[in-house]
Every structure is written in C-alpha cells, then in structure tokens.
N, C-alpha and C positions, 0 to 999 in steps of 0.2 A: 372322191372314192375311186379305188381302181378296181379292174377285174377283167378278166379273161375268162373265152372258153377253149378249151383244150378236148381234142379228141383221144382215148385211150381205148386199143381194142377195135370193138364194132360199138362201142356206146360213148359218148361224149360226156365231158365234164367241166363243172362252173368252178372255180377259183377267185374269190373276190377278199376284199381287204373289209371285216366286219368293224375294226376300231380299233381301240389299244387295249393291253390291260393294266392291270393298279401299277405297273412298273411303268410304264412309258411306250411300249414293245407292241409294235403294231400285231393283230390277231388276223389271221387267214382263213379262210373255211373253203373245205371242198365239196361238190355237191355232187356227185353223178349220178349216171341212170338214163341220163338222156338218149331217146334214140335217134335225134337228128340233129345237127347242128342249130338248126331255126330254135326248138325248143328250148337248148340252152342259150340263146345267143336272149330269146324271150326273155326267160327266169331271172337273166344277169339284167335285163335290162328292170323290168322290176324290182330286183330288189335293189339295185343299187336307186331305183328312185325310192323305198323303204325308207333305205339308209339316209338319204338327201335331207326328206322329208320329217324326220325321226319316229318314223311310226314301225320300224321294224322289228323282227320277233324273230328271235334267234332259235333255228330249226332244235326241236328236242324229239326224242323219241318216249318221251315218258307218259304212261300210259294213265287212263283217264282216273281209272278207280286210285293208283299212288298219288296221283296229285291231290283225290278228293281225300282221302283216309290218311295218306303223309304231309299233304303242302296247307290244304287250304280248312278240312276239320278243324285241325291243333292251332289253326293261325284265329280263327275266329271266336272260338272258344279264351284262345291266351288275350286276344282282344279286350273281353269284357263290356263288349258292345251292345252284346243281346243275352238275353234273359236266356238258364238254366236252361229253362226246359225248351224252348225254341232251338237252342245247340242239341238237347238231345233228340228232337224231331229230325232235324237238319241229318243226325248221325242212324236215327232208323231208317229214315227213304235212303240213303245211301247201300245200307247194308242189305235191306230187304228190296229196296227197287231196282237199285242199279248193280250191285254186285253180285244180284243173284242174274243178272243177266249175263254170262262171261265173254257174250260176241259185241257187247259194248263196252263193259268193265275193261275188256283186253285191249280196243283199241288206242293205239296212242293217243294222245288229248288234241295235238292240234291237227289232228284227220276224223276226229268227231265232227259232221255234217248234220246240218236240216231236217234232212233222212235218216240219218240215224236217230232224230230225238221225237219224229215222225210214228218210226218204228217200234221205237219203246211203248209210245202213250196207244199205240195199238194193242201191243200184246200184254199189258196192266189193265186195257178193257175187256181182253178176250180172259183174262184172269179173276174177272168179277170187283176188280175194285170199282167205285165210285168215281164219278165224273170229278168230284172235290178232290180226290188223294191224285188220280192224276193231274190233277192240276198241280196239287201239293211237288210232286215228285218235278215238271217241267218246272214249277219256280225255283225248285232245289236249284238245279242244275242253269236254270240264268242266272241264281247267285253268282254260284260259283265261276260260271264261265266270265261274267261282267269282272269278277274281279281276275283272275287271269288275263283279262284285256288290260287292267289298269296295273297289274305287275309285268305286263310285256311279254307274254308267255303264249296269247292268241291276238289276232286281231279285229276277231268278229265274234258275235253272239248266234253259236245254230239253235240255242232252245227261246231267246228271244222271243217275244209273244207280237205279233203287229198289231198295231193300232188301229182300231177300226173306228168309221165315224158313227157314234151314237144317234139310235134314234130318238125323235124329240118325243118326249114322252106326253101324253093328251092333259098330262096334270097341268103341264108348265111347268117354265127351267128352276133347276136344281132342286126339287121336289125327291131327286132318287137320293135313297141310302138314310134319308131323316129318320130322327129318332120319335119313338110315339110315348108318351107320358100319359097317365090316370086325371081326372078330373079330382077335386078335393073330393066331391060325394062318393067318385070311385073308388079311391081308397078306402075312405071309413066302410064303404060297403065290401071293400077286401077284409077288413079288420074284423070288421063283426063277423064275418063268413067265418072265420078260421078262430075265432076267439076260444074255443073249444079244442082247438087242432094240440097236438103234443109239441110241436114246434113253433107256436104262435111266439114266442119270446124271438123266435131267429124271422119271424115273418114281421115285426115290428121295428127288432132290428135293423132290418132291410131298409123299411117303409122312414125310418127318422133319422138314419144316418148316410144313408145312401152307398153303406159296403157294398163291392162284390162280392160275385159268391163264394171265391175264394176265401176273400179274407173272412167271409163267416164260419164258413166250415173250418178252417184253420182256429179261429179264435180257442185260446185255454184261457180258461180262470186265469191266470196268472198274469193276464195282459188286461183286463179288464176290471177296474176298480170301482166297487159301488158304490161307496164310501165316498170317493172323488167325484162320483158321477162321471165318468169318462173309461173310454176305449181305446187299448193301443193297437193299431197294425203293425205287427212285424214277422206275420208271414202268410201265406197263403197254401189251399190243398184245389192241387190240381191236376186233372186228368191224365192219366198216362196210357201207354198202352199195358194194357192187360191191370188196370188199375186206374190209383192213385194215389199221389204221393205228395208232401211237404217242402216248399220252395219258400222260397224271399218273396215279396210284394211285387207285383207288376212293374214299380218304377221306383226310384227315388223318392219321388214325390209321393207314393203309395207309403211309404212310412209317415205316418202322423199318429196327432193325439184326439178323440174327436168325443166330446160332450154329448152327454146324455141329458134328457128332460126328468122329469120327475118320475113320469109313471110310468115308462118304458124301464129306467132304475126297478121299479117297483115289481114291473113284470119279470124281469130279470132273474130278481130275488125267489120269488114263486116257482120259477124255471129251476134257480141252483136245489130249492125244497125239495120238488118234485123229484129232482136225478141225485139227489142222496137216498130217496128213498128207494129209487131202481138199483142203486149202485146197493143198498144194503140186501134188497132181495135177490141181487143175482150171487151176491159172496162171491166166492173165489172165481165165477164165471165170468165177471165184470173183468175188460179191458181199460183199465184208467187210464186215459193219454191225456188227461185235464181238457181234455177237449168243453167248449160251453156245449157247442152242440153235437150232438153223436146220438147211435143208435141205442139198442135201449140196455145191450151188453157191452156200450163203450166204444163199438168201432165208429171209426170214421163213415158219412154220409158220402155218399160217391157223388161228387158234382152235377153230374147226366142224370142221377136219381132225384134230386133234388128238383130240379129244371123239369123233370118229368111231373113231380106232386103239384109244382107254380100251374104248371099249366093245367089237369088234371081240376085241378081247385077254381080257378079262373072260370073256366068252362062252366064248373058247375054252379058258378055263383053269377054266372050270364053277365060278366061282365067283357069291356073292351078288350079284344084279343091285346094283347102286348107281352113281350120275355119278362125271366123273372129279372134281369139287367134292368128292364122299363120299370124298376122298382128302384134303379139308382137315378134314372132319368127321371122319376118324376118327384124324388125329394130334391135334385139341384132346380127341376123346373118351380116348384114349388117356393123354395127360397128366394130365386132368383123375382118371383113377381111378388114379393112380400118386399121385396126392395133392399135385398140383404145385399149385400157388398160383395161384386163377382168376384174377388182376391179371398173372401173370405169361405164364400162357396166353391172354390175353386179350392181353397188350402180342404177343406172338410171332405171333399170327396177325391182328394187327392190328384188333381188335374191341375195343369197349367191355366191362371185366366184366359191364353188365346184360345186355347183348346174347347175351354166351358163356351165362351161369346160363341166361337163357329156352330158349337154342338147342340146350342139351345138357344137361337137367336129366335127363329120359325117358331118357336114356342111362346113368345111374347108375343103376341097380337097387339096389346095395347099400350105398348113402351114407346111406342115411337106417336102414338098420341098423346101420350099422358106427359114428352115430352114437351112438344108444341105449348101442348096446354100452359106447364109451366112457366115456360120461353114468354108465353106472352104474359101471365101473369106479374112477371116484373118490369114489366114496360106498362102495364095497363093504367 
C-alpha cells in the first residue's frame, strides 16, 4: 500500500492508494484538514495499517438517519429475516426516537460516538419514556450500527451495550429467566373459577392447546374445525402502537394443525351458540370479522386487555402468580410429564424440540429419576 502526505496551504494533506476498482484502476483518496504534519503523517499510518489488515472503512459523509431510513430499514425488511411487526417497531423508534432528534439524525454515521448514544438515552428519559423503550431505541441502533460493521461502513459499535459480570443469584445458577407453570389442581381450579366467564371457551382453549395470545385472538371460524376436532394457526393479532393489528404467526413453525379433546370441541360449540346470539341482538351494530373470540359488538380483544382479565382473575381465584403465556407453559409442561413425545409437543405448540428441552427441562423434577429407575429395571 502506498501513500504520502502533502502539505497544501497552512493545512496538510493524506493521499494514499485505497485498492482498485471493477476495472483493474488503482483508486486514490485525499484526506485533508490536517493541521500539522504529525497528525497526517499519524492517520496515513493507520489507515494504511486498516488497509494491510483488511479491516478498513472507506471515509463516507452519509449521515446517520439516510443510512437508517435509506440503507439499512429497506435492507432488512427486503431480508425477510424478522417478523412484520418487529421491522415496524425497528421503523417507529427510528422515526419517533432518532429522527425527531436532528443534532443526531444530522450527524454523519461514522462521527456518531458513545456520547452521542449516551446523550440520546438522556434526553428520551428527560422526555418520560420508560427505562424498557430506551433500551428499545439503544438496541435499535446496535442493530444497526453491528451491521454497518459487517458491511464495512464503521468500524466499531458506539451504542454497544458492555457486558457486565452477573450477580450470582442466592437461588443458585441458572435459575434467572425460568418459566413457572400451574400444578394439574391449579388449573382445574383456573377452570372452575372462570367456568362462568364469557370467554371461558378461549381460557380453555389456552389451557389444552397451548396457543399464544396471539394466535387466540386472531383465531376465525374459518380456521377452526369442530367436526374435525382441530385448529389451524395462520395468523395472529398483535399489539401496535396506538392499537392492534393482524400479522402472520410468530414463526414458521407457529403455522400448524393442533387437535382438540372432546369437551373443549364441546365448549367451543356453546361458545359459537352464544355469539350467534350476541351477533343477532346487536343487528347492524355487530362488526363480523369471524373472529372466534371478540367483543361483544365483534371487535377485536386488544392483547394488553386480555393479559389484564388473566391476571385480574388469577388473583381473584388466589391462585400461583404466573402470565396468561404460563397458560402455554404449563400445557407443554403438562404433556411433557405424561410422557408425550417432545417432537410432538414441540410440533403442538409450535416450537422447535431444542427450544421445548431448554424451556422446560427445570420443570421435570422427576425424569431424571424415573430415568435411572428404568435404566436399572432392564438389567435387574
């Protein structure tokens, strides 16, 4: 690699050889500004070890908010990597956190600093958000800056989060982040508590197939076969801002077909009775979107409102704190100690078997006895 510095004026300038281009044609770049000789004779020596090394990032002035709104929105969206609505999160903190700021938005992307991402998560506290959205808004922005590392555009991460060493927690190790599941009595004493409820069919539902809440509140008649005893997922209604709204399933594997028992069938039915009879007394009031479950003029249940009654009811029925989620965790746990086949509880609630083993291992107490046991039973 070659290069020189050159003085022009009262300020000094870098000259180096950045590579060729698609023709063969070596490419030059000039750098000035320098106000002493040391400083460019410095820079040239850097970058040409950049260049040596192949870690160099060829100077741009493109500024932070075109890169996020021109380069790297439309690149990860065209992706199809991540979920709908995860790109449109990604494209509100842009719009409402970083763009409304214009003394970051403006600055070029690779003179964005530490301090600068320091600064933002100040003044988004001094603005009343929540500790969780700024975090939201700095993981934005280590997305995106990790992947302008890996397209050659920066060479470091300023919103980067450092690692810090965890405390050991007094439970013992890897006890953080475990999922809590119902006892069988727990349940039946959720069931009888709500047997009465207007939504008991979707609180059963929950409890023997192990949907999210999604996919419940998504569910229409039209995916859900009584006749067949079985239920399709093919989409879900999830939270937006200023709403909610109708997406695709969590993942691939969230599309499936999943069997129904008899009486839950049976509940169903009772369920469809009832909201033909809502739907005939509201007449022309009624919003039909086939929805199975909805309110009582048809609209859609709002996910958070939903999440609000789980708990509300829970409480009232003095049972084990757990999410209305721990209503999926504890039909895979439930299966899982019946001795059902983890490929098959894994296909049912939509998970990969590594994912179900990690997710509910700490939930079998007595598998790894009840292994031994049989281990020795064929040698005995």
């Amino acid at each position: 690699m070659r290069g020189h510095v050159r003085r022009r004026g009262n300020k000094w300038s870098v000259v180096y050889d950045e590579g060729h281009d698609e023709n063969g044609r070596r490419k030059q770049r000039w750098v000035g500004g320098f106000r002493t000789q040391k400083e460019a004779q410095d820079f040239l020596t850097d970058t040409l070890g950049e260049l040596g090394k192949g870690t160099y990032v060829q100077p741009s002035k493109v500024t932070l908010i075109d890169y996020l709104e021109g380069e790297w929105l439309p690149a990860i969206e065209a992706s199809g990597e991540l979920a709908p609505l995860t790109v449109a999160t990604y494209k509100t903190i842009v719009k409402t956190r970083i763009k409304a700021k214009p003394w970051l938005a403006g600055l070029p992307l690779q003179q964005v600093g530490s301090g600068h991402v320091k600064r933002l998560l100040g003044e988004l506290k001094k603005d009343g958000l929540s500790e969780s959205s700024c975090n939201m808004a700095r993981a934005t922005l280590s997305g995106a800056f990790a992947d302008a590392i890996e397209d050659r555009k920066l060479t470091a991460n300023p919103a980067a989060i450092r690692k810090r060493r965890r405390r050991r927690s007094s439970a013992g190790p890897g006890t953080r982040g475990r999922v809590k599941a119902w006892s069988a009595r727990e349940l039946r004493t959720f069931l009888e508590h709500v047997a009465d409820d207007r939504l008991f069919a979707l609180w059963r539902l929950a409890a023997t197939t192990g949907m999210r809440r999604g996919e419940l509140l998504g569910l229409t008649w039209r995916y859900l076969d009584l006749d067949g005893a079985s239920v399709r997922v093919e989409q879900q209604l999830v939270p937006t801002r200023g709403g909610a709204s109708f997406g695709p399933p969590k993942t691939e594997r969230s599309y499936r077909t999943i069997k129904l028992d008899p009486e839950t069938v049976d509940v169903l039915k009772r369920h469809r009775e009832a909201q033909q009879l809502e739907r005939a007394f509201a007449a022309d009031a009624y919003e039909d979107q086939d929805l199975v479950f909805c309110r009582e003029l048809g609209a859609p249940i709002h996910p958070q409102s939903l999440s609000y009654d789980f708990s509300r009811i829970t409480r009232a029925a003095k049972l084990g704190e757990i999410t209305l989620h721990g209503l999926r965790h504890t039909h895979a746990t439930h299966l899982l100690t019946q001795a059902v086949p983890l490929h098959v509880v894994a296909a049912r609630i939509g998970d990969r078997p590594e994912i179900v083993l990690k997710t509910y291992a700490h939930l079998l107490p007595t598998s790894d006895e009840e292994a031994a046991n049989r281990a020795a039973s064929l040698i005995a």
